[in-house]
N, C-alpha and C positions, 0 to 999 in steps of 0.2 A: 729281358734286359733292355734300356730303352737304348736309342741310337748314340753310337761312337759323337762326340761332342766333334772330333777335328776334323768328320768326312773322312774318315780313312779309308782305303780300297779294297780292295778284293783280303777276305780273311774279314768280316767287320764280326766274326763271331769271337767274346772275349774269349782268354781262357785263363780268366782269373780276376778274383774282386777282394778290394782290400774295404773294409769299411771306414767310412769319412766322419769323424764329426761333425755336426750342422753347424757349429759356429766356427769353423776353419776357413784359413783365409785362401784365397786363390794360390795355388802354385805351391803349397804350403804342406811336406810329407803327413799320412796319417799316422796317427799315435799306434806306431807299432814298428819295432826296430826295422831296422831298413837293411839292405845289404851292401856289401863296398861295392861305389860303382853309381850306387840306385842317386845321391844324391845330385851330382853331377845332370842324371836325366831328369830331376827334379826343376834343375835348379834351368834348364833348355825348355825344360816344358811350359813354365814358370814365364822364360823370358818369348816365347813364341805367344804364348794367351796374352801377353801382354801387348805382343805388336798385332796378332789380330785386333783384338781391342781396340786398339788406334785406327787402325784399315776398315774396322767397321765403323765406326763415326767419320773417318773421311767418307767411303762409298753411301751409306745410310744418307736417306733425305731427313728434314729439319722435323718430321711428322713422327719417324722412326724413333727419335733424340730420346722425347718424353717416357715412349714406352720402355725402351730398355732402361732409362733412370727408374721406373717406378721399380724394373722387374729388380736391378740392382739393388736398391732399398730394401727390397721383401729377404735377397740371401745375403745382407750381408756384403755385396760385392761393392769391389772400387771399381765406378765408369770413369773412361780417360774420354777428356771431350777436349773435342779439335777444332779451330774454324774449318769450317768445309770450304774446300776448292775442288777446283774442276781436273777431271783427271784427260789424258791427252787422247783425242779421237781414236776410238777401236778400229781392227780392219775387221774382213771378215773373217780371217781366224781367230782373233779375239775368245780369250776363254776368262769368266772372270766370275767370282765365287759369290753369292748374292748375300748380301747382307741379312745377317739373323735381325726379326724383329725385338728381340728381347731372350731372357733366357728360363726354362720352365720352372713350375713351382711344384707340381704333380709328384706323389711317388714317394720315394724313399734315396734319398743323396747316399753315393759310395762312389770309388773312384777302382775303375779296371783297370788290368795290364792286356793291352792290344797288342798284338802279334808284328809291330812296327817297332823298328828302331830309327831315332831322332838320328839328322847327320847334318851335320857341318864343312861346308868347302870354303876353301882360302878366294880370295878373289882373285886366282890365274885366269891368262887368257889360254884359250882351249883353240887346237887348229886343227882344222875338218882337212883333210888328204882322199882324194880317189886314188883306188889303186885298180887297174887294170894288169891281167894277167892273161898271157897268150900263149900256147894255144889255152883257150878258155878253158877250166873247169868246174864242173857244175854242184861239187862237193864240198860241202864246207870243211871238212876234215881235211881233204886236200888242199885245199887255200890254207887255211890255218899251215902248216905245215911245212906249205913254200914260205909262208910271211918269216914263220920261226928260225926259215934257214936262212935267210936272208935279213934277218937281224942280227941273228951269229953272224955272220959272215962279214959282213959290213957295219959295223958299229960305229965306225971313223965317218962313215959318209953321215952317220944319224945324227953326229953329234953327241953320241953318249946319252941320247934321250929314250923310255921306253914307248914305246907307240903300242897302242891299245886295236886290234883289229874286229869285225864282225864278221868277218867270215865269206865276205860278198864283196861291195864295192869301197867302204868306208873304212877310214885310218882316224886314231886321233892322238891328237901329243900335247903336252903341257907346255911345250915351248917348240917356236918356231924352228923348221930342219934348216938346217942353210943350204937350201934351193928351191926352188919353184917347181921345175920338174926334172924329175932323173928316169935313167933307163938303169934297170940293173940285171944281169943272165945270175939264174939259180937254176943249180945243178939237183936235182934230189930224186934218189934211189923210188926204183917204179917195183914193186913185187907184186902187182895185181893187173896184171897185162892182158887176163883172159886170151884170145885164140892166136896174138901176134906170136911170130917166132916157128910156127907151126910149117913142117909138110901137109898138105890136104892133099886127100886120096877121094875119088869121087865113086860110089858104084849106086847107080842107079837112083832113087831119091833119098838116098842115104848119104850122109859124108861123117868119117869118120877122122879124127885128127892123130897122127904118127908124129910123137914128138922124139927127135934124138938131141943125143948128148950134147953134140956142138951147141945144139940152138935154144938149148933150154936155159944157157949163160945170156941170155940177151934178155931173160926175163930181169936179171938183175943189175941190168945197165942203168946209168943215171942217166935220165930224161931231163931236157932241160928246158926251163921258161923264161920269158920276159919279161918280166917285171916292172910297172911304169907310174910311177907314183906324182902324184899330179897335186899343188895347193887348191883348194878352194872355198874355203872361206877362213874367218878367224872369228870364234865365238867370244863372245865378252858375258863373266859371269854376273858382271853386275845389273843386265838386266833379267836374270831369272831373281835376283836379290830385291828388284824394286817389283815385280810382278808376287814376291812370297808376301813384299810388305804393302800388298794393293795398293801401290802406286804405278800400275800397269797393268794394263788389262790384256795386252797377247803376251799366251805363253811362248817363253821360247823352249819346245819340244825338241827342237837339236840340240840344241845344250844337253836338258835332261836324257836324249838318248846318249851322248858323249858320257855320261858320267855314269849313266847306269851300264854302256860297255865296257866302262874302265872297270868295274865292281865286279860283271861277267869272267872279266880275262882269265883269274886264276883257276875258278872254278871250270872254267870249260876248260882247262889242260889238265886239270884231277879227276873231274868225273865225265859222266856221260851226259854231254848235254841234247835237251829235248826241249824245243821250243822256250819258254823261258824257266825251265825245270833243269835240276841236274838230277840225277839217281847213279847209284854205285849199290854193290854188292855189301860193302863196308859199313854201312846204313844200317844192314842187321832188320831183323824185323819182317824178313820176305819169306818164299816158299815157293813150294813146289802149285799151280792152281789147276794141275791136273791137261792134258794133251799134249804133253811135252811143252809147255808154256811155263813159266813161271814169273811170279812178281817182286819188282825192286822197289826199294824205298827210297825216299829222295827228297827233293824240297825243290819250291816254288819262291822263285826272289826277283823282284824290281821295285825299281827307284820311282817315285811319284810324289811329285808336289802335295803338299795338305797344308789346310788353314794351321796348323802347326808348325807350317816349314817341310822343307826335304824330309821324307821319312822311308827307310828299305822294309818295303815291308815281305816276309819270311811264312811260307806255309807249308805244312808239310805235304808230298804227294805220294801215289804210288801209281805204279803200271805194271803193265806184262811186258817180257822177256821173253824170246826164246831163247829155250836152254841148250849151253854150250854141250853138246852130244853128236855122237855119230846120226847120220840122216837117216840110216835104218832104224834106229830107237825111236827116233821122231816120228817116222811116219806109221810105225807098228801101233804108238800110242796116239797119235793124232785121229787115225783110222778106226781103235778102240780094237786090235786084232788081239788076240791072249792067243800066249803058246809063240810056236814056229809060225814064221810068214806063211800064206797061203802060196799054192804053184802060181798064181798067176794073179792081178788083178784083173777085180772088174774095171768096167769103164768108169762108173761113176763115182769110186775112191778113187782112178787115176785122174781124174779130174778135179776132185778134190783135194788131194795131196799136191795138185800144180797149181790150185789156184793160193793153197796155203804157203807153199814154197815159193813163189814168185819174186823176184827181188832180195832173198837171203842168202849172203855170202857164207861160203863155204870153203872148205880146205881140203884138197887130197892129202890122204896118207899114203898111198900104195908106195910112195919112195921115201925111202929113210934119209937119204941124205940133201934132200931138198921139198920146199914147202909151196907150192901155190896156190893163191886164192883166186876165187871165182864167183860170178853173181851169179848167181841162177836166173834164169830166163823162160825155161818151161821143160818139161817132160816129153820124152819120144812116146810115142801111140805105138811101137813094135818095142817087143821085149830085147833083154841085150844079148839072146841066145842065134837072134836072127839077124846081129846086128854084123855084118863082115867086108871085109877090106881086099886092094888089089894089093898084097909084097911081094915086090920082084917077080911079078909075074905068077901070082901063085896066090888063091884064094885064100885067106886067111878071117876066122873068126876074133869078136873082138875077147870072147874068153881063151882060147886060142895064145893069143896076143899078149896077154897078161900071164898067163902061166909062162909061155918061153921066154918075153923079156923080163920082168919081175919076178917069176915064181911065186905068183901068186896067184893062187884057185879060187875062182871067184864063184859064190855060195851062192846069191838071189839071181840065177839065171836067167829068169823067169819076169823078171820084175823089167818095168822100164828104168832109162838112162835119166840121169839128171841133161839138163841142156845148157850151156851158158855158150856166151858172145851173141853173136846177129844172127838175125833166119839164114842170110846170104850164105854164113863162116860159120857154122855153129858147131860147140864142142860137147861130145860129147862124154859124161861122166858116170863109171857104176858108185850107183847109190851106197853101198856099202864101203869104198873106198873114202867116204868124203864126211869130214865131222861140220858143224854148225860153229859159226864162230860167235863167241859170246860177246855181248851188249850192243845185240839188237833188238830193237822195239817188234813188238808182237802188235799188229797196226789194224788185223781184223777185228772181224767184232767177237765179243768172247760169246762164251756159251752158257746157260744157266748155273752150270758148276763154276764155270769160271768166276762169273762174277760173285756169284755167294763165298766163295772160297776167298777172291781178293779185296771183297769187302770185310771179310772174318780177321784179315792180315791186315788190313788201312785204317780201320776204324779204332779210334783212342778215347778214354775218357778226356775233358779236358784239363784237367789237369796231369796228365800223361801226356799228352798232347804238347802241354805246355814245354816239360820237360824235354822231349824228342823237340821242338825247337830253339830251347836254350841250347840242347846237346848242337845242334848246326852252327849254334851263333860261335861256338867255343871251340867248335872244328875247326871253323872258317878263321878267326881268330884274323877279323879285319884290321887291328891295328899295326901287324906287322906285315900286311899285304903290299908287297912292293908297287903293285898298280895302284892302289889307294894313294898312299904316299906322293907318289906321282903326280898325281893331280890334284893334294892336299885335300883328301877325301878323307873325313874323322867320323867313321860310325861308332856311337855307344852301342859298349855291349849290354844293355839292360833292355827289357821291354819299355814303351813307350807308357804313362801311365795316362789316363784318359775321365774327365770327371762325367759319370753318368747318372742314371734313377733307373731305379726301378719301378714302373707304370705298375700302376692299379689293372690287374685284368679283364677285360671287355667283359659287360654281364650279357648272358647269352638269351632269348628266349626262344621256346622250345612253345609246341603248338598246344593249343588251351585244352584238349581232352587229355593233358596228362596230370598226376599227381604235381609234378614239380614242372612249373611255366617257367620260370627263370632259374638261371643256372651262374653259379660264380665259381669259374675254374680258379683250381690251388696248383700254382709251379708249374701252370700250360698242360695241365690234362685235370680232364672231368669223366663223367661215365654215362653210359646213356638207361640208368636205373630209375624207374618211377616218370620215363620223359618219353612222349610221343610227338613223331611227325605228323602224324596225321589223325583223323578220325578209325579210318579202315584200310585197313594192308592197300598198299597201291597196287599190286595184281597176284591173283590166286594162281599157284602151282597148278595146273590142270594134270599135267602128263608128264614124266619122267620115261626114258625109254634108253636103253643103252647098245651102241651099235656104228658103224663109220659115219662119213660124212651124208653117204646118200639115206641112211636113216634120219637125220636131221630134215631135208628134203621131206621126207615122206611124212615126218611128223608135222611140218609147217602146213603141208596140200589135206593134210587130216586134220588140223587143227579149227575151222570152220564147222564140222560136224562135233567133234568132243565140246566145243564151248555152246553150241544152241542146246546140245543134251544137258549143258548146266544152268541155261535159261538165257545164254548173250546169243540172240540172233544178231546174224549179219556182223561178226565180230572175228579176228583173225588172232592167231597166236600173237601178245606180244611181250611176254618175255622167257628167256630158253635156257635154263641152268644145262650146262656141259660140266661135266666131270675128266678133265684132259685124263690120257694115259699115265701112268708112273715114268722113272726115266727118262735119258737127253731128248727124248722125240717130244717132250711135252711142248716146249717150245714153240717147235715145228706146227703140232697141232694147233696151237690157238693160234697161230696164224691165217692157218685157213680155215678153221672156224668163224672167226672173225669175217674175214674177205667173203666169201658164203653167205655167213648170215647176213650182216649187219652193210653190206655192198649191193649184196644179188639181190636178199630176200627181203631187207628193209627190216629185221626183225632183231631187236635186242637182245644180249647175250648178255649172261655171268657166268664166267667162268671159274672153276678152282681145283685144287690137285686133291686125289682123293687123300692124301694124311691128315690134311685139314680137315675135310668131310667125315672123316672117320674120328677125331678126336671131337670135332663139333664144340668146344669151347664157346661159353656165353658173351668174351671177347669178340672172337671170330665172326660170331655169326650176330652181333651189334653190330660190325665194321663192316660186312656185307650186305646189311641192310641199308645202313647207308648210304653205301655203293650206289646198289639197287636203287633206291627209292630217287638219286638225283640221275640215275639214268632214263625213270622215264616219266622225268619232269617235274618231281616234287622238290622241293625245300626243304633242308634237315633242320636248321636252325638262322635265323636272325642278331644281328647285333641291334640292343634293348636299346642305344643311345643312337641309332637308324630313324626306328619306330616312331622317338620323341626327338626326332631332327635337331640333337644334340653333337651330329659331327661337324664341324667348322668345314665350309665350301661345299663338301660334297652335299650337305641337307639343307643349305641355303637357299637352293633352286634347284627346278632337273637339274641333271647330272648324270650325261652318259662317262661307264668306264672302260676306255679301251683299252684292248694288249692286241700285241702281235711280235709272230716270232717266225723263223726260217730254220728247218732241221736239215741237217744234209745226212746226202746215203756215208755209212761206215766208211774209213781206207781202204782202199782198193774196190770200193764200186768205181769204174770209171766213165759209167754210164747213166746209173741210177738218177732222177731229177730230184730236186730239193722240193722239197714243201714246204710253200707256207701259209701262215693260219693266223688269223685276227678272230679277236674272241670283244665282245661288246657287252654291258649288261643292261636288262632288260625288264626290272623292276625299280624305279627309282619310288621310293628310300632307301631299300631294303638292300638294291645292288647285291644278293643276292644270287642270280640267276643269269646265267651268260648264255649269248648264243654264238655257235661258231660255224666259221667260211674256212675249207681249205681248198687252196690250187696250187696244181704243179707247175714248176716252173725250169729254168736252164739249172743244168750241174753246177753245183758249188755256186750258186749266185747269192750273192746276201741281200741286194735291194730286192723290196716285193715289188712284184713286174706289176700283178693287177689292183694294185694298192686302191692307186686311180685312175680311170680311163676317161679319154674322151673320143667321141665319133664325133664327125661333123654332117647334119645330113641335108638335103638338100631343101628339103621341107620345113621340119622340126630345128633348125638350126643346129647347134651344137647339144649331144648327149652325153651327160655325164653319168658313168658308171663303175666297177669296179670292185672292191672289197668292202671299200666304205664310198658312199654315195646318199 
C-alpha cells in the first residue's frame, strides 16, 4: 500500500481500504454506504486537503506551480493558486512540512482508514503552571494523587477550573487561576512506609525488624506536603492554528504537549499508564506467557500535528505483567522448580530470583487485620532458619517469632528473606508471607517462550485489529470526557480516511544461471522456484560434528586439513551450521556460539533449532539459504529498475545509503553500554550490499559518540575520523 497521503505517525500501517472511483472528486465519500459519524470526518478531511492545498502553493516556489497543475489536470483535481508571499523568519526550532511537488499518477487510486482520529480545538488560551511538591517525590502515582487531593480540597482557591497534570512538574488549565503563586498543605494517607515505625534489633550482620502494636498505627498516618503552584506561561492556540495552516513555520510543541495531557488525564486515573500507553486487564485478549509473567493488552495514544490538522492517533499494544500471586508461586515458576520447593537454594537461582524480584512491590499477609506494602530491594544470602533476634534478653529465631506472635508456622525455612527499605535499615520479609501486587510491568527481558507466547496473544489480523481500536475509541468515549471539554477538545470518533495507491510491485532480478532472471511479486511475496543466486553454492558443507562448545574449537583447528583433503589448500573453515539444543537454554546457546565463533574465531555461523532441521521444509530451507548466501557476501536479488537507473536520485549519480541506529541493554541492565552501528552501501546502482561499523558506547546514550572524530596532530594537522569518514 503506497504512503499515507497526510504524513501520519507512528501506526502509518492501514487497516482498511475502501475503493475510490477514479473520477471522484477530492474529499468526496466512496460509493458505498457510509456509517453515522463517518461523514462529519469526511466532511474535516475534505476541509484539511483543502487548506493544505492552499499552504502548499503559499510554501511551494513559482517552479513547483506548473508541476502540480499538470499533475492536477491528469486526476482530475482542483489546484487553489495563491499569490505567494514570504512567510515570517524561522528560528532554529522551526519545524515545517515541505511542499509536495505534485501529486502521483502510478498504481491503482482507493482511499484507507488510518488508525488516526481528526480533532478540532476551540481557540482558548491554555496556561502552563509549575507545581512544585516538597518533600519531593519521585513517583508519578504519588504526585498524581497529592494533585487529586488537593483539587478536592480546594476547589474555591481553583476557581472552579479543571487543571490537567503530568505527573512531574507541569499543570495546565483552560483559564487563568486567580493567582500567580500559591502555597497550599496536603494531607494524604502514607500506607507504604517500608522500614519507618520499626523497633530495630541488631545481632551481628544481621538486623531483623520487631514491629508492635503501638507503632504499626503510624503506618497509616497522613503525611503531609507543600504544594506550590507557580504561573509561567500563557499559551495561545492560535499560533499552533496558523503553523497547521503553513503560515508558520515553528511548531509550537507546548501547546501540543498541553493538549495531548488534557486527552491523557482520564485515561491515566482508569488504566495503567506506561509511557505513552495505557493497558488494563479489562482489555481482554491477555494471558498467562509462562514464568509467572503474563501479558495485558492496552493501547498506544498521542496528539500530533499532520498536514491534515491535529490528529490522535490510537494503536493497539501489549506487554508483560507480573502476576498478582503469592512470591512463592512466582519464584517456583520463574526458577522452573515442579513439585515441592527444594531444601534450599542454590546460589545462582538465588540470584536470579533477586535480580527478577528487584523493584516489585509486595504485600504481607501474615496479619489479618492489617495490610502493608513494600518494595523489594534484594534477597538475604542466609536462609530465614538462621535468621535470629535479641527479645528481652533472650535469643529468639525469626520462625520462632512468627509462630508465638502470629501463629503462624512458617513452611520455606530454608529459603532466603525477601529485603525491602535501605542496606543501612533493611526489613526483612519471609517469602511466603508476601503476595505480588498487580499492575506491575514485567521490564526484563523476556525469554524465547515468552516472547512467542506474547506475540501469539498481540498479533491481529487487520482487520481485527481494526476492530480492537474502534473497541478503544468507544471505551474511551472522548466526547463526554470532562478534560476534553475543558479545553474545547472535539475528537471524531470515526477513523481518519486517507487517499492513497496502490504501487505496481518492484520487479525483482535474480542471477542469469537461473530459469526465471526476473521475478514480479503478487501481494509482497514471491518464491524462490526455478531462481538462482548464484552460479555455484557459495560454500560446501564439509563437516557436521555434534558436541559442546569446545568441539566447535576443535572442528575450526581441524578444519585446514578436511578442506586441503577436498583440494582447497591453504583455506580455513568458513561457514559452521550449529544445531542449538531443544528447550529455554536454546537461547543461551546461540549466544555463545555466536561470541566464539563469529568474535574469537572470525568464522561464520547458521544457526537453527532442530524441529526445523528435522521437518526440513522446501520453505525453510530457501530462507536459509538466503540467509547464508548474504552472510558470506553474495547478493540474493536486485531491484530490475536499479540495473536500468530508473530510480529518481538515487541512480542519477553515485549514491551512498546510510543508516545508523543505537540499541540499549534490556531494563534493569544498569551497567551494560549501548551499541551503536552505521551500516553504508556499497554497490552503487544496485545499493544492494551494506557494510557495517559497531562501537560501544556510555549507558543509555542515544547520540553516536564516534559518529565523527577529530584529532589535531602536530604534523598532519587536523584528522578526521570515526564511523563515517
Amino acid at each position: 500500500m503506497g504512503a499515507h497521503r497526510g504524513g501520519l505517525g507512528r501506526g502509518g500501517l492501514e487497516v482498511g481500504a475502501v475503493e475510490r472511483p477514479v473520477g471522484a472528486g477530492r474529499g468526496r465519500p466512496p460509493a458505498t454506504a457510509t456509517v453515522p459519524g463517518q461523514a462529519e470526518v469526511e466532511a474535516l478531511s475534505g476541509e484539511m486537503e483543502r487548506r493544505l492545498a492552499v499552504s502548499e502553493a503559499v510554501q511551494g516556489s513559482s517552479s513547483s506551480a506548473p508541476a502540480a497543475a499538470a499533475t492536477g489536470a491528469q486526476e482530475s483535481q482542483v489546484a487553489v493558486v495563491v499569490p505567494p508571499r514570504n512567510l515570517p523568519p524561522a528560528s532554529s526550532k522551526s519545524t515545517g512540512f515541505h511542499a509536495r511537488p505534485g501529486y502521483g499518477t502510478a498504481g491503482k487510486r482507493c482511499r484507507v482508514r488510518a488508525n488516526h482520529l481528526l480533532v478540532q480545538v476551540a481557540g482558548k488560551e491554555i496556561y502552563h503552571y509549575d507545581v512544585s511538591i516538597s518533600p519531593e517525590s519521585m513517583a508519578r502515582e504519588r504526585n498524581r494523587s497529592i494533585i487529586n487531593e488537593l483539587v478536592r480540597l480546594h476547589k474555591q482557591h481553583l476557581d472552579g477550573r479543571l487543571p490537567v497534570y503530568d505527573g512531574r512538574k507541569g499543570m495546565f488549565t483552560a483559564a487563568p487561576l486567580p493567582f500567580k503563586t500559591k502555597e497550599f498543605i496536603v494531607k494524604v494517607s502514607n500506607t507504604e512506609r517500608g522500614y519507618q515505625g520499626y523497633d530495630v534489633f541488631h545481632i551481628s550482620d544481621v538486623v531483623v525488624i520487631y514491629v508492635s502494636l503501638v507503632l504499626i498505627l503510624l503506618f497509616f498516618r497522613e503525611k503531609e506536603y507543600k504544594v506550590t503552584i507557580k504561573e509561567v506561561a500563557k499559551l495561545n492556540l492560535y499560533n499552533l492554528q496558523q503553523f497547521l495552516a503553513g503560515r508558520q513555520r515553528e511548531l509550537p510543541q507546548d501547546t501540543i504537549q498541553a493538549l495531548d495531557i488534557a486527552l491523557r488525564e482520564t485515561p491515566t486515573a482508569k488504566y495503567t499508564p506506561i509511557s505513552r500507553s495505557f493497558f488494563s486487564k479489562s482489555f481482554g485478549h491477555g494471558g498467562d506467557i509462562g514464568s509467572g509473567v503474563e501479558c495485558w493488552r492496552g493501547y498506544y495514544q498521542s496528539l500530533r500535528p499532520t498536514q491534515m490538522g491535529l490528529s490522535l492517533n490510537i494503536d493497539i499494544s501489549a506487554t508483560a505483567f507480573y502476576k498478582a500471586q503469592p512470591v512463592m508461586d512466582f519464584a517456583l515458576e520463574y526458577l522452573n522448580i515442579r513439585g515441592d520447593a527444594p531444601r534450599r537454594l542454590f546460589d545462582q537461582d538465588r540470584l536470579k530470583l533477586k535480580k527478577a524480584l528487584k523493584g516489585v512491590r509486595v504485600v504481607a499477609t501474615h496479619r489479618p487485620d492489617i495490610s502493608i506494602r513494600y518494595k523489594i530491594t534484594g534477597i538475604t544470602s542466609a536462609p530465614l532458619n538462621e535468621l535470629t533476634f535479641d527479645l528481652d534478653g533472650t535469643r529468639v529465631s525469626v520462625v520462632q517469632y512468627f509462630k508465638r506472635q502470629y501463629d503462624y508456622s512458617l513452611k520455606y525455612v530454608q529459603w532466603p528473606c525477601l529485603q525491602a527499605g535501605s542496606d543501612s535499615r533493611p526489613t526483612y520479609l519471609p517469602m511466603e508471607v508476601c503476595n505480588i501486587l498487580g499492575g506491575q510491568r514485567y521490564s526484563r527481558k523476556l525469554n524465547e517462550r515468552q516472547v512467542t507466547n506474547i506475540l501469539r496473544l498481540a498479533c491481529e489480523r487487520p482487520d481485527k485489529r481494526e476492530g480492537s481500536i474502534v473497541e478503544v475509541i468507544n471505551r474511551n468515549n472522548y466526547g463526554i470526557d470532562d478534560n476534553a471539554k475543558e479545553f474545547g477538545i472535539k475528537v471524531m470518533n470515526q477513523l481518519a480516511l486517507v487517499d492513497a495507491r496502490v504501487l505496481p510491485p518492484p520487479r525483482l532480478k535474480y542471477h542469469q544461471s537461473g530459469r526465471e532472471q526476473i521475478c514480479n511479486p503478487s501481494v509482497g511475496q514471491w518464491n524462490m522456484n526455478n531462481k538462482q543466486v548464484s552460479e555455484t553454492p557459495c560454500v560446501d558443507i564439509v563437516q557436521a560434528r555434534q558436541g559442546n562448545l569446545e568441539a566447535v574449537k576443535n572442528i575450526y583447528r581441524q578444519s585446514a586439513q578436511v578442506l586441503a583433503q577436498q583440494g582447497l589448500e591453504g583455506q580455513n573453515l568458513e561457514l559452521l551450521f550449529v544445531v542449538l539444543p531443544d528447550g529455554p537454554n536454546a537461547s543461551d546457546c546461540y549466544g555463545r556460539v555466536k561470541r566464539l565463533c563469529e568474535i574469537e574465531l572470525g568464522l561464520i555461523t547458521q544457526c537453527c533449532l532442530p524441529k526445523h532441521v528435522q521437518r526440513a521444509g522446501t520453505q525453510y530451507l530457501q530462507n536459509m539459504a538466503l540467509k547464508i548466501n548474504v552472510k558470506v557476501g553474495g547478493r540474493n536479488t536486485v531491484l530490475e529498475n536499479a540495473l536500468l537507473r530508473r530510480i529518481p536520485l538515487l541512480t542519477d549519480k553515485p549514491t551512498i545509503i546510510f543508516g545508523a541506529d543505537v540499541t540499549h541493554p534490556s531494563p534493569g541492565e544498569d551497567v551494560s553500554p549501548s551499541i551503536a552501528a552505521v551500516v553504508a552501501s556499497m554497490d552503487w546502482p544496485e545499493v544492494s550490499k551494506y557494510t557495517c561499523l559497531v562501537s560501544s558506547q556510555g549507558h543509555r546514550e542515544e547520540i553516536i559518540a564516534d559518529l565523527f572524530t577529530e584529532v589535531k596532530d602536530p604534523q598532519k594537522g587536523v584528522i578526521y575520523g570515526g564511523m563515517i569518514r
